[in-house]
ZAPA-520779 format. One record per residue (C-alpha): residue number from 1; x, y, z; residue in one letter. Coordinates in steps of 0.25 Angstrom, whole numbers. Layout:
N
+-----+-------+-------+-------+---+
:   k :    xx :    yy :    zz : r :
+-----+-------+-------+-------+---+
: NUM :     X :     Y :     Z : a :
...
+-----+-------+-------+-------+---+
END
This chain:
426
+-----+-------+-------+-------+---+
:   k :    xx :    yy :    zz : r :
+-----+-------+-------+-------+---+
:   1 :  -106 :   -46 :   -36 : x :
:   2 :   -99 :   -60 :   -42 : x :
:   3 :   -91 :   -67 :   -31 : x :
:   4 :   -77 :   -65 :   -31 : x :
:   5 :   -70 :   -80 :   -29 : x :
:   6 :   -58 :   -82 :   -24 : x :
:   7 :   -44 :   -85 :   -32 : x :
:   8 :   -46 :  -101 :   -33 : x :
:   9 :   -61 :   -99 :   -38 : x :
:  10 :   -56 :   -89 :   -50 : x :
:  11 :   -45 :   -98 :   -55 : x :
:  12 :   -55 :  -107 :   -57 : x :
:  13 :   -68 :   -99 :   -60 : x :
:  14 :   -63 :   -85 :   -65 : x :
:  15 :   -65 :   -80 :   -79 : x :
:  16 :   -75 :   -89 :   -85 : x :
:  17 :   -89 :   -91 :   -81 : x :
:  18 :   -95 :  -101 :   -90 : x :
:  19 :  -111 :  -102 :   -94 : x :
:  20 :  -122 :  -109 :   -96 : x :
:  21 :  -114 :  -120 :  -106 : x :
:  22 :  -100 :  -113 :  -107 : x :
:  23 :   -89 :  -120 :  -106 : x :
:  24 :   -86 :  -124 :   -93 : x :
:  25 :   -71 :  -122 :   -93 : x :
:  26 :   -64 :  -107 :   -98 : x :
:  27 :   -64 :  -112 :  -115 : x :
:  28 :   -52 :  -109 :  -126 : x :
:  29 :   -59 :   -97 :  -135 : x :
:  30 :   -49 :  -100 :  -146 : x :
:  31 :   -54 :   -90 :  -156 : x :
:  32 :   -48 :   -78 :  -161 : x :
:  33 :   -62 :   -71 :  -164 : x :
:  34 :   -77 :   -70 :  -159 : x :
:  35 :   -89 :   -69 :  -167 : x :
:  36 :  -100 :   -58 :  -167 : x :
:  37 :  -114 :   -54 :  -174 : x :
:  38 :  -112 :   -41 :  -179 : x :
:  39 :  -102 :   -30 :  -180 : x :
:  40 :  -106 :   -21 :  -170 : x :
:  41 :  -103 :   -32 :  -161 : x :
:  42 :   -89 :   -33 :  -166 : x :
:  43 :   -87 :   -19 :  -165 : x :
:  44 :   -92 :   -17 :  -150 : x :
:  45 :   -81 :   -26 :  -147 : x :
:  46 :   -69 :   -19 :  -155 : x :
:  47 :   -74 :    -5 :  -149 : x :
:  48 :   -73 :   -12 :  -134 : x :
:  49 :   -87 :    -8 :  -132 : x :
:  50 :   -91 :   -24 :  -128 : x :
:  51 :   -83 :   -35 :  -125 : x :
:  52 :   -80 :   -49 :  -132 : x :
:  53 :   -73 :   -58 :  -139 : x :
:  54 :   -67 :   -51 :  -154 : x :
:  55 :   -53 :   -57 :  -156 : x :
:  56 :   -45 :   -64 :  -147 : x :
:  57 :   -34 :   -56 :  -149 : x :
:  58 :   -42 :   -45 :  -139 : x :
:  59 :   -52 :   -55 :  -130 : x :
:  60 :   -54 :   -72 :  -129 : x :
:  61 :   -63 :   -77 :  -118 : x :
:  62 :   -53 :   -88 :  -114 : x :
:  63 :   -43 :   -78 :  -113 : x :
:  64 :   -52 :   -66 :  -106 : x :
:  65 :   -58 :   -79 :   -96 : x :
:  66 :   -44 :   -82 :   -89 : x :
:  67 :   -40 :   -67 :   -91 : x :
:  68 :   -53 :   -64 :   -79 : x :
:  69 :   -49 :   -76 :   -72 : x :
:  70 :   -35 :   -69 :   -69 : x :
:  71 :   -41 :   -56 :   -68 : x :
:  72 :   -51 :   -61 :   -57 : x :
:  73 :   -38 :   -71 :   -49 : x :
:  74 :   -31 :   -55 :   -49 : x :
:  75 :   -44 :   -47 :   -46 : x :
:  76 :   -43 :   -41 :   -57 : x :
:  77 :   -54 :   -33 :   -67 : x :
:  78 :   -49 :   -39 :   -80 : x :
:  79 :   -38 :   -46 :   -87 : x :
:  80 :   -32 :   -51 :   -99 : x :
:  81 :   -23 :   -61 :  -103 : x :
:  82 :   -12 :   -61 :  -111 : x :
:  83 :    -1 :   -70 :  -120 : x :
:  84 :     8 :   -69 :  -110 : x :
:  85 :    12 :   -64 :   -95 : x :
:  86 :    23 :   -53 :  -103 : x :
:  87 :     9 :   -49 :  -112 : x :
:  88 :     2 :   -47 :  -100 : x :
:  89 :    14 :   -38 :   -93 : x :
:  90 :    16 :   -31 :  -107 : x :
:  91 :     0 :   -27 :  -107 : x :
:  92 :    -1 :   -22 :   -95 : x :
:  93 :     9 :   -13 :   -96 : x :
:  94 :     7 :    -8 :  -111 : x :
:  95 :    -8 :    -6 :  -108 : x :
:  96 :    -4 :     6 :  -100 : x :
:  97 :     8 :    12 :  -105 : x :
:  98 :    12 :    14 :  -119 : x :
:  99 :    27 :    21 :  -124 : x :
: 100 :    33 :    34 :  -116 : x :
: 101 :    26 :    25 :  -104 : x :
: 102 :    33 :    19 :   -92 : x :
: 103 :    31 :    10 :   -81 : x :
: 104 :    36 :     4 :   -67 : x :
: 105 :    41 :   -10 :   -64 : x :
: 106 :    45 :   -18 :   -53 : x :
: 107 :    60 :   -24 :   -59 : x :
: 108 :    55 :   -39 :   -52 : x :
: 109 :    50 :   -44 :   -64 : x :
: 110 :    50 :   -55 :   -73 : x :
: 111 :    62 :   -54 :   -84 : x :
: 112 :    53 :   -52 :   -96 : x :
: 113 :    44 :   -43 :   -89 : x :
: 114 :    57 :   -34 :   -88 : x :
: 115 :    60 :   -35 :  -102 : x :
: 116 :    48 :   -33 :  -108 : x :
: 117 :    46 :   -18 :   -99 : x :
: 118 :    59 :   -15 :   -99 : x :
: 119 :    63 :   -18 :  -114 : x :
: 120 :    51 :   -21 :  -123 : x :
: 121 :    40 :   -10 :  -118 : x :
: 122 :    54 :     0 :  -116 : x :
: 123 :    51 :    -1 :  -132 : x :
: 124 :    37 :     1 :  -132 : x :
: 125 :    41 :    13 :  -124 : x :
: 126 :    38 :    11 :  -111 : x :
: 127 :    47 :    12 :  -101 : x :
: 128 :    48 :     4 :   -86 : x :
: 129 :    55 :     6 :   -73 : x :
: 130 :    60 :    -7 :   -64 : x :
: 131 :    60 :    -4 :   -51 : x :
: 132 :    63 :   -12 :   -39 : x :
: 133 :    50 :   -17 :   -33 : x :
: 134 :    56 :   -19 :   -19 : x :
: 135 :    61 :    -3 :   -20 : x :
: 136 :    52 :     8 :   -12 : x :
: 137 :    38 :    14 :   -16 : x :
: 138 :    47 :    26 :   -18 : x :
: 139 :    58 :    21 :   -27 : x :
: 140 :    47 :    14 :   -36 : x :
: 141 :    40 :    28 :   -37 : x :
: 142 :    51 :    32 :   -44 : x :
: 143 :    52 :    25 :   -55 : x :
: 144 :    39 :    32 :   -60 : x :
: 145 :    38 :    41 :   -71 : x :
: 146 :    26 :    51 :   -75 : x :
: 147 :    24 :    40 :   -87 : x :
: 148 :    23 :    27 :   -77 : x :
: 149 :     9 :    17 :   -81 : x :
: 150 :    12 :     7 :   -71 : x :
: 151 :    20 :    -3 :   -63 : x :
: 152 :    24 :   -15 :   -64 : x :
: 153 :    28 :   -29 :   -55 : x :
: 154 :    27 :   -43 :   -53 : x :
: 155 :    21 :   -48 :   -40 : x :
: 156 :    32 :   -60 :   -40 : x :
: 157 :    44 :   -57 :   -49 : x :
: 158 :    47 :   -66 :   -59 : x :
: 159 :    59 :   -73 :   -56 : x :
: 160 :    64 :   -64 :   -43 : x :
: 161 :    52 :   -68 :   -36 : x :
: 162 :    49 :   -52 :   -30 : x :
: 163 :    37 :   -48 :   -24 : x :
: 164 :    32 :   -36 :   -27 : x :
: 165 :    26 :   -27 :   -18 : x :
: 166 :    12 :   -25 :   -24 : x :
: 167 :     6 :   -15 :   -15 : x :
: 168 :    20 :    -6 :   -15 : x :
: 169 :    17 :    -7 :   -30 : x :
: 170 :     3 :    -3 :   -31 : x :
: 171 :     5 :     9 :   -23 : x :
: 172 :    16 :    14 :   -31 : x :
: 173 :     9 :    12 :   -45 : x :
: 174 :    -4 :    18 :   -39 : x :
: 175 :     4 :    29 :   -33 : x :
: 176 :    10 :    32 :   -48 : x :
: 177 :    -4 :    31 :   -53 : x :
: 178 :     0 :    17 :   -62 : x :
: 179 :    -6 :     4 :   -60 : x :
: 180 :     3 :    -7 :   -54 : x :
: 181 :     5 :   -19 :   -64 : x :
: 182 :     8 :   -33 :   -57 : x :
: 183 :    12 :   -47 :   -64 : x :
: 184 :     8 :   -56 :   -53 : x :
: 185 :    10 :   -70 :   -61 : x :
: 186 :    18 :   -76 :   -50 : x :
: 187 :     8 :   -76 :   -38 : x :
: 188 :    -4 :   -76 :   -48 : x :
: 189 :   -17 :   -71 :   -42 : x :
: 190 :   -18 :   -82 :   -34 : x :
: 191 :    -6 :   -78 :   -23 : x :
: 192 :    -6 :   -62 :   -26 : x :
: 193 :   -16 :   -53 :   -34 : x :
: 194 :    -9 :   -40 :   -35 : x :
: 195 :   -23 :   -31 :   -37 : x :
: 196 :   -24 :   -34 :   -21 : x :
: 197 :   -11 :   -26 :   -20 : x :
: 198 :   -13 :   -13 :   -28 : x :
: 199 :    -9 :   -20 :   -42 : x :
: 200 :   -17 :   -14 :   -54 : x :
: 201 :   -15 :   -24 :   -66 : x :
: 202 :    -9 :   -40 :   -65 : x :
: 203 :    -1 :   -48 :   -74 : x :
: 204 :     1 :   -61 :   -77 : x :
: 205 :     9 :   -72 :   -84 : x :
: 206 :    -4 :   -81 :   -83 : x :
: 207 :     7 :   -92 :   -90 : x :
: 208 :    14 :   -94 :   -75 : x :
: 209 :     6 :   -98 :   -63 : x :
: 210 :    -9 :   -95 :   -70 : x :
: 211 :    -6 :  -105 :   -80 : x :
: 212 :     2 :  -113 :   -72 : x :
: 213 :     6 :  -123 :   -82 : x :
: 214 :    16 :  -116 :   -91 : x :
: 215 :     4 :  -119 :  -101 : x :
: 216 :     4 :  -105 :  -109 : x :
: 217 :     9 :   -91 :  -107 : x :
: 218 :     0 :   -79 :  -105 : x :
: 219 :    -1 :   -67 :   -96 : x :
: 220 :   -13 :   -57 :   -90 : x :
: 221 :   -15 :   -44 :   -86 : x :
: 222 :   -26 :   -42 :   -75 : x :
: 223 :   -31 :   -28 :   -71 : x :
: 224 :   -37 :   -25 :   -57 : x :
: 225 :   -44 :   -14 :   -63 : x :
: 226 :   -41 :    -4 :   -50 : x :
: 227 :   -32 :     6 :   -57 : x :
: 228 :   -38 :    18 :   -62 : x :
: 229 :   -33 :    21 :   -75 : x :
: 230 :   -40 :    34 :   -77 : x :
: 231 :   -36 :    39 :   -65 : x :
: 232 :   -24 :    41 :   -71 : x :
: 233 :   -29 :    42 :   -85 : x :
: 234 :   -14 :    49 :   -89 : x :
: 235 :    -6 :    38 :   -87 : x :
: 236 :   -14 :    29 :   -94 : x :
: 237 :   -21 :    34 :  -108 : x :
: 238 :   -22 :    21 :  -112 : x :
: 239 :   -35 :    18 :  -105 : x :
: 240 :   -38 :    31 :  -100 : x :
: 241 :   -38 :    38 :  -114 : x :
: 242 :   -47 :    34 :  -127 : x :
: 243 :   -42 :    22 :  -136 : x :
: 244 :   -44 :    26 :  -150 : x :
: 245 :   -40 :    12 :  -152 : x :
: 246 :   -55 :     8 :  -148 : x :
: 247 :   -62 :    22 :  -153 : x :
: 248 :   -58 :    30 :  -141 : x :
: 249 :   -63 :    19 :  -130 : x :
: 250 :   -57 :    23 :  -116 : x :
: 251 :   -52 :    10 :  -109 : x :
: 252 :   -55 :    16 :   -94 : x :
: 253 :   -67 :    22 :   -98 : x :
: 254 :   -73 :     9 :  -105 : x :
: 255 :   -68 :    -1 :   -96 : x :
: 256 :   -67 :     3 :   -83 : x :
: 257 :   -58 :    -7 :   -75 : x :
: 258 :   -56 :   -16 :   -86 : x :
: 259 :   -48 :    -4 :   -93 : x :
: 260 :   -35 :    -9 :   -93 : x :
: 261 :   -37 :   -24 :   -98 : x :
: 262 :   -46 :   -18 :  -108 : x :
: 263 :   -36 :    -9 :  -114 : x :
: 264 :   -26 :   -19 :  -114 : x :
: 265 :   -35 :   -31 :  -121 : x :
: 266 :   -40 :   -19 :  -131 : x :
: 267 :   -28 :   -13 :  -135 : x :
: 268 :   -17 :   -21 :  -131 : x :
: 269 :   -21 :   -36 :  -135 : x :
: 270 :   -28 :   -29 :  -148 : x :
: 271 :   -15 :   -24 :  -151 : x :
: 272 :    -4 :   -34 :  -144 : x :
: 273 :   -12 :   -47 :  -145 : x :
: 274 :    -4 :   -54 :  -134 : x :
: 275 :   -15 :   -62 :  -131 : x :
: 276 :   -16 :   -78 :  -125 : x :
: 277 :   -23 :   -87 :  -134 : x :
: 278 :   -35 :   -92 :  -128 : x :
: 279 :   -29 :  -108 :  -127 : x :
: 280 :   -19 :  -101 :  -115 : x :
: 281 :   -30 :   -92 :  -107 : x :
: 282 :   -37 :  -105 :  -108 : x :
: 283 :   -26 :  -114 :  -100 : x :
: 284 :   -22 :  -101 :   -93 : x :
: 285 :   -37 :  -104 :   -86 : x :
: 286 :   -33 :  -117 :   -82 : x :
: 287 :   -21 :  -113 :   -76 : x :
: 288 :   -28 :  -103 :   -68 : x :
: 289 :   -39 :  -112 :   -64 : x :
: 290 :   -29 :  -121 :   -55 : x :
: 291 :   -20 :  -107 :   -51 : x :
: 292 :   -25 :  -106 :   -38 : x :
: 293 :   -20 :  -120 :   -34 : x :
: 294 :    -7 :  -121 :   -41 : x :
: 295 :    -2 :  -106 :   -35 : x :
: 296 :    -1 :  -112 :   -20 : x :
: 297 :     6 :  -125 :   -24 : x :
: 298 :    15 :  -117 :   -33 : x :
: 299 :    19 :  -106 :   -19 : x :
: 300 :    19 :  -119 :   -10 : x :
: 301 :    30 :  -126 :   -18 : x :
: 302 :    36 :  -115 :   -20 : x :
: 303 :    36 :  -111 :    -5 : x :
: 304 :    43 :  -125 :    -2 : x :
: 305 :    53 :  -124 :   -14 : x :
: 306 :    58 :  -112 :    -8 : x :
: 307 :    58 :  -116 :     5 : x :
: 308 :    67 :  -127 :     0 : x :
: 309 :    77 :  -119 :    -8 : x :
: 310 :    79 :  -109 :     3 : x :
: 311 :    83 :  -122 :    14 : x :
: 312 :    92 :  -129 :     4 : x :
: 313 :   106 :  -123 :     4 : x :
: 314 :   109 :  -125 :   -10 : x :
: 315 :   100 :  -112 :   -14 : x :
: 316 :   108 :   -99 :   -13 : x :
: 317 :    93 :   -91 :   -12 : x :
: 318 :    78 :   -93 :   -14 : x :
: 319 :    68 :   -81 :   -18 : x :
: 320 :    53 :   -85 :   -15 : x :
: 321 :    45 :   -74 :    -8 : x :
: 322 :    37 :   -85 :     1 : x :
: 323 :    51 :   -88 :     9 : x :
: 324 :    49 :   -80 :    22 : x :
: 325 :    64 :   -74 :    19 : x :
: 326 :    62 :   -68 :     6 : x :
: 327 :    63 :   -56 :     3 : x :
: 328 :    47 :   -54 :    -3 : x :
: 329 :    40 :   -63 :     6 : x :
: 330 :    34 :   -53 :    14 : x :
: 331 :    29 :   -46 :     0 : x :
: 332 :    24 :   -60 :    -4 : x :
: 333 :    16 :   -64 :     9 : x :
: 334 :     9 :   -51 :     7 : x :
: 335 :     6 :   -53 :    -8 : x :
: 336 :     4 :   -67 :    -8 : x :
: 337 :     2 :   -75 :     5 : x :
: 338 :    -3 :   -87 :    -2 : x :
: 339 :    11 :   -88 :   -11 : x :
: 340 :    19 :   -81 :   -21 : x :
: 341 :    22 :   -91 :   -32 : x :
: 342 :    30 :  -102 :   -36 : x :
: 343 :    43 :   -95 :   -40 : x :
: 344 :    56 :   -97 :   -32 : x :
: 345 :    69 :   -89 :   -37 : x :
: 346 :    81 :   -96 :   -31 : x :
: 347 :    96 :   -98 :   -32 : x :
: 348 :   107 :  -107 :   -31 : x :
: 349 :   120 :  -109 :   -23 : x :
: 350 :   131 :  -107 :   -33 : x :
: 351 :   124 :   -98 :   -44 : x :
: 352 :   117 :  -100 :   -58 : x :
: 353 :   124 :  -112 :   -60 : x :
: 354 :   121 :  -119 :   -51 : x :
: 355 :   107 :  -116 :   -54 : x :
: 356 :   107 :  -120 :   -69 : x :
: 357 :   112 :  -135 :   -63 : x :
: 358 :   100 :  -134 :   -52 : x :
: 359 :    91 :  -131 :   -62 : x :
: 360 :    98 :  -141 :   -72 : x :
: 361 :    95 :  -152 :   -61 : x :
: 362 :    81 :  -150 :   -59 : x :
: 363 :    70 :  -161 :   -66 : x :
: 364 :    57 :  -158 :   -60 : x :
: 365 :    58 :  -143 :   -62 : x :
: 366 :    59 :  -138 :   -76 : x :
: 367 :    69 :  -128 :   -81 : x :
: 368 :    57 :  -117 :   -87 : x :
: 369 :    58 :  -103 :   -91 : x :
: 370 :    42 :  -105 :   -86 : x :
: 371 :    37 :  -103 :   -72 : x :
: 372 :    25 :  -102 :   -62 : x :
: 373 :    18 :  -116 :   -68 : x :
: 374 :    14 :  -128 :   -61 : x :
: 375 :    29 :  -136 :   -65 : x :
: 376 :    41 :  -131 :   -56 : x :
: 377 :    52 :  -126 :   -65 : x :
: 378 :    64 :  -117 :   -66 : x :
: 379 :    73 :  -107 :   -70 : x :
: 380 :    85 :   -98 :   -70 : x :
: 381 :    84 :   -85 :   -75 : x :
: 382 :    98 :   -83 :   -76 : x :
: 383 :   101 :   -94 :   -86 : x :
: 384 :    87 :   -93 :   -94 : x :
: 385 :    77 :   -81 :   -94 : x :
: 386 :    88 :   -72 :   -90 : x :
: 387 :   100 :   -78 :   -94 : x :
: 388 :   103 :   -65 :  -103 : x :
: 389 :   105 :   -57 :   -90 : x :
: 390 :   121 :   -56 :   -85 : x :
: 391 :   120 :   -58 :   -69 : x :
: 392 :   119 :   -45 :   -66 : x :
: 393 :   108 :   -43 :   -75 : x :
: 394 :   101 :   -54 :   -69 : x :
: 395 :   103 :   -48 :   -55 : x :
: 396 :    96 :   -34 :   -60 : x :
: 397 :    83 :   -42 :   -64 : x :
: 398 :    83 :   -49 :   -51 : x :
: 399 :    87 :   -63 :   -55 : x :
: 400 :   100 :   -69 :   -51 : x :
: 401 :   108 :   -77 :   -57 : x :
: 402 :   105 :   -89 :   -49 : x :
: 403 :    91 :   -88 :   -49 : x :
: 404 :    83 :   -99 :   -52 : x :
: 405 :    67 :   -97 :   -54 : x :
: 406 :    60 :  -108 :   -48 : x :
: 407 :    43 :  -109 :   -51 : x :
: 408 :    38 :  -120 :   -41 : x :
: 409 :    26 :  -128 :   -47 : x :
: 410 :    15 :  -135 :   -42 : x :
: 411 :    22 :  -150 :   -43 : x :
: 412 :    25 :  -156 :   -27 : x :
: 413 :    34 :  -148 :   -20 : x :
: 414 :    43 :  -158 :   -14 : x :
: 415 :    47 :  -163 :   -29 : x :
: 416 :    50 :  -150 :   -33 : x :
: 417 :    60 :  -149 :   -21 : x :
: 418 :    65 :  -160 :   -26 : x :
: 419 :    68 :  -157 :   -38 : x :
: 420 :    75 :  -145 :   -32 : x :
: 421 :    83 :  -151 :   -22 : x :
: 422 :    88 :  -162 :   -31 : x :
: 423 :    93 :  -152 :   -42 : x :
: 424 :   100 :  -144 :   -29 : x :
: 425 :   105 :  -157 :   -26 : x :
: 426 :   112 :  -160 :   -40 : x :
+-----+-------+-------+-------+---+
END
């Protein structure tokens, strides 16, 4: 049985295993296609009956490298990567459910996460349910419907900072027979890997923390491989059911464990092509090589600017789950003892815009609409990602007014408190 390293080894090692006179370091395959002998070798591989390298479009070895790298940080089966983290989310739901479909999702979630379930896939035909994911098992039960496929939350919201409860989650999507689907970019497996917890599949924007260096956008989907699809082959004809697609080929019955990324590279990349280019997974590697020693810088600066904003009276509230008072610390101790991320919500005395002129008067820290890389920057949603919304609207989606969206980087604390307090100060 091969030895199963720690975190800090697979950022490093994970996903490609060189030999005798590879290349030492993960290479850029930058070709669209791959070359073969003969036609029946060709032909195994568009029937699924061998694997290898086609078309790009389907499979790269750059790309399919960093893609079990971040299936092995999450303990996962199999992964694939994407051209971006609302691909990955997009995928993940569509590879189970198709139009008369539905699906459950916590309402703590990022803005256009919300859009593109509750708007772009409403045209495709499926239908979602927001519910609140602090409200009881019971009331969350609720919201189920005979035609339900899954459900859906974010380990760390994106910007109210939530914690969702992982396990109350799991029990209800297992007890509805669905699999529980969890975008865990903010802790990253390094702080929190939601398979522990009950979780069934995991996304990824992979352009935040993985990255880390605002480099390229991309996004994963990671299976644990632990739901059993054919136990409720019903609901989910799509890998239970022959696809005439690849002469009558049956995706659970073919691939085991490895079913639903299967399913989702065959049919959905073949069809979709949302795919990163390989020059992307290839910086996305380096960016996951040095994960594991930027997440605890990012959570102990962010530990300290927090601690600071709640001690100065200027600040009118401060929402980080690693202050003992917060409402989710409990939750976050339990999911992620060795930090959260580097994400601070806060807000000023005296409104939005008194923000705007904080913000204004900040020189280290970057007004961005990025976040979760190695460079502190900020922003406020009410004026710029969400500046549509009235301020009641802004209230529904769980972002006030004043809120600003602080991403702590890796820089020196002390200067970035700096910057802070003398941006207050003016």
């Amino acid at each position: 049985m091969a030895k199963e390293f720690k975190p800090e080894t697979l950022c490093v090692q994970a996903g490609w295993k060189p030999k005798k006179g590879d290349p030492r370091v993960l290479p850029i395959y930058q070709s669209t296609t791959f070359k073969y002998d003969t036609s029946e070798q060709m032909a195994r591989l568009f029937d699924l009956e061998d694997s290898g390298y086609f078309y790009t479009r389907l499979q790269n070895p750059t790309n399919d490298a960093v893609a079990a790298k971040i299936a092995a940080l999450e303990g996962g089966v199999a992964a694939m990567l994407t051209s971006s983290g609302q691909a990955a989310n997009f995928y993940a739901i569509f590879n189970i459910c198709q139009a008369g479909d539905h699906f459950v999702c916590s309402s703590a979630i990022y803005g256009g996460t919300f859009n593109l379930f509750a708007v772009t896939m409403k045209k495709l035909g499926i239908e979602v349910t927001f519910v609140n994911p602090d409200a009881s098992e019971e009331e969350i039960k609720e919201a189920f419907r005979p035609n339900t496929k899954c459900l859906f939350g974010e380990t760390i919201s994106n910007p109210s900072l939530e914690v969702l409860d992982i396990e109350k989650f799991a029990r209800i999507a297992h007890s509805q027979g669905v699999p529980l689907i969890v975008d865990n970019t903010f802790p990253t497996p390094i702080n929190c890997r939601p398979f522990e917890w009950g979780a069934d599949i995991v996304v990824h924007s992979t352009t935040k923390y993985m990255d880390g260096h605002a480099t390229c956008v991309g996004g994963c989907i990671v299976d644990s491989g632990n739901f059993d699809w054919d136990k409720y082959a019903d609901k989910f004809p799509g890998l239970c059911t022959p696809d005439e697609s690849y002469h009558g080929l049956t995706y659970t019955t073919s691939f085991g464990k490895g079913a639903y990324i299967t399913k989702a590279t065959a049919q959905l990349m073949r069809d979709l092509g949302s795919i990163p280019s390989p020059q992307n997974s290839f910086l996305l590697n380096i960016g996951l090589e040095t994960l594991h020693l930027r997440m605890p810088q990012h959570c102990n600066n962010a530990q300290r600017v927090a601690e600071y904003l709640e001690s100065n009276d200027k600040v009118a509230w401060v929402n980080y789950c690693g202050l003992p008072d917060n409402k989710y610390y409990p939750l976050a101790q339990k999911y992620m003892p060795k930090g959260s991320c580097g994400v601070i919500s806060f807000g000023l005395k005296g409104g939005r815009d008194t923000s705007i002129k904080f913000m204004d008067a900040l020189e280290m820290v970057a007004i961005v609409t990025h976040v979760a890389d190695a460079r502190t920057c900020v922003l406020h949603p009410a004026s710029h990602t969400h500046r549509q919304l009235s301020d009641e609207q802004l209230m529904e989606a769980g972002v006030r007014p004043d809120l600003i969206r602080l991403s702590i980087g890796i820089e020196n604390a002390d200067d970035i408190i700096e910057d802070i307090e003398q941006a207050l100060n003016r």
